[in-house]
Steps between C-alpha positions, in 0.01 A plus 500: 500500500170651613257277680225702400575492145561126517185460634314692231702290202410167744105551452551660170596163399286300691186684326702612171227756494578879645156576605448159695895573650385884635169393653658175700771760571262775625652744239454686161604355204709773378709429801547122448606603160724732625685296774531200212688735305722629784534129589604388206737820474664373828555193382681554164361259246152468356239289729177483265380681217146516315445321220161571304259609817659241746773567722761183479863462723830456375665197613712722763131630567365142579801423689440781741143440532596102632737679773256774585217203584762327736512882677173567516400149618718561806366838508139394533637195758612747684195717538258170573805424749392879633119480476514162698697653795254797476191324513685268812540856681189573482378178630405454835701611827395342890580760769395339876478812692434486968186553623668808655653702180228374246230758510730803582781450245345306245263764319770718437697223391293355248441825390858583393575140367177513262612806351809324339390167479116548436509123322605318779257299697608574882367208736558640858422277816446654857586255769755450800814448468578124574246474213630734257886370527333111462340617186802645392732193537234300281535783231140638565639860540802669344519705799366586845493770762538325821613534879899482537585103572759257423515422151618173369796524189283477285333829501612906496377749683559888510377749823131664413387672807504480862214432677346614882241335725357697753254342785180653479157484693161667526552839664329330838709242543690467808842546363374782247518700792813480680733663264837319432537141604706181544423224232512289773200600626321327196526166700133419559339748250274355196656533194448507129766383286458480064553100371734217562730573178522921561860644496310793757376176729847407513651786596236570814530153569921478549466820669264407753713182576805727509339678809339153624126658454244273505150651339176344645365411207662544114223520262589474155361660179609539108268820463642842646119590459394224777782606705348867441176401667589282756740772668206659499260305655698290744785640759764316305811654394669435171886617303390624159668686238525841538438605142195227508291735796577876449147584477388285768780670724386810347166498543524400801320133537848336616742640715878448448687366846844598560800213543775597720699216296364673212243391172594170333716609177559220248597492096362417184661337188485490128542118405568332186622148408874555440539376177146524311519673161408900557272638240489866412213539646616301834783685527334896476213332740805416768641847439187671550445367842854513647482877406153551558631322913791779503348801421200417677472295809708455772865355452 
């Protein structure tokens, strides 16, 4: 049996009018006629005929007609079924992204992600990690970019990128000028660490216990921009990010000093709550980044 002919003799019905069945069908009326006729053909036995100038069914006609509104009830179920999901997908998606990837990876991100799921409202966070991975567990985000911890069962996480700290000063600072050195020799310097919460904090912080360094002072900031300017106006040093300063190493305002142990190398994670439902939408998002991590950043 054809569907699409079964369709045509299902409104036919409904309207018992040819004109009203073509324009709810989006076609001629010479071709409704026609697919009645092969319809009927197919099926064998008469299904209406026209009596004066009304068109009437047969009782195998009516019978038909009762069956066809049982298919295309589940028909148009289906489809609402469809549009619902649809209109869920292109809902709203939470993406908590570190301080340190947010403003170089998420442009190009967002840029990619809009141009297949232009409905969907994106709600993106920048904060540290201890943050991000709380909001997470309380279903704030679907997913995070964070520093590599311990994660408890109840959440996934794949590799992103790997990230360096290197120790950096103003040009005139002592240690700026004496080439390659110890990390040791960091007991008793100033420092400037970001927040309580950072996954980069953490790492400089484990590492100088490691090699039983002991900073002066730890000053601690959330803005890479106040970091920035202290460097610059105090003798302090600081680890940052080494995508976060290429023009300022560039340029030439801070001065990179060589580690003999080497720069501070740590990872980042995609996270997601193991078992939360995965839109469309979520999932292309999470696909997007993981690739956008490989092909770009270091691994």
């Amino acid at each position: 049996m054809n569907l699409n002919h079964l369709e045509t003799f299902h409104y036919f019905c409904r309207f018992m009018n040819m004109s009203r069945a073509a324009d709810h069908l989006h076609v001629t009326q010479p071709a409704v006629s026609q697919q009645l006729r092969a319809f009927q053909a197919e099926c064998g036995v008469q299904l209406f005929y026209r009596e004066a100038k009304e068109y009437k069914l047969t009782a195998t006609g009516e019978e038909l007609f009762l069956l066809s509104k049982r298919i295309f009830l589940r028909i148009e179920q289906m489809e609402q079924l469809l549009a619902r999901k649809r209109e869920a997908d292109a809902g709203t998606l939470r993406a908590g992204i570190a301080k340190a990837y947010a403003q170089i990876i998420m442009p190009e991100i967002m840029e990619k992600f809009q141009r297949k799921y232009p409905k969907t409202h994106v709600l993106l966070s920048e904060a540290n990690s201890e943050e991000l991975l709380a909001r997470l567990r309380r279903g704030k985000e679907d997913l995070v970019v964070v520093a590599r911890s311990e994660y408890d069962s109840s959440l996934q996480a794949v590799s992103f990128a790997r990230a360096e700290l290197v120790l950096v000063a103003r040009p005139d600072h002592p240690l700026a000028q004496q080439g390659t050195i110890s990390i040791k020799r960091l007991s008793g310097e100033s420092m400037i660490t970001r927040e309580s919460g950072s996954g980069s904090r953490v790492a400089v912080i484990q590492t100088l216990e490691r090699y039983g360094v002991t900073p002066s002072v730890i000053i601690e900031a959330d803005s890479l921009g106040f970091i920035l300017g202290y460097l610059e106006r105090r003798m302090a040093v600081a680890f940052i990010l080494s995508h976060e300063i290429v023009k300022e190493l560039a340029q030439g305002s801070l001065k990179q000093i060589d580690l003999v142990e080497g720069n501070i190398v740590f990872g980042a994670d995609i996270v997601r709550r193991r078992n939360q439902p995965v839109s469309l939408p979520l999932a292309y998002f999470f696909d997007v980044l993981k690739k956008h991590g490989e092909e770009n950043l270091p691994q």
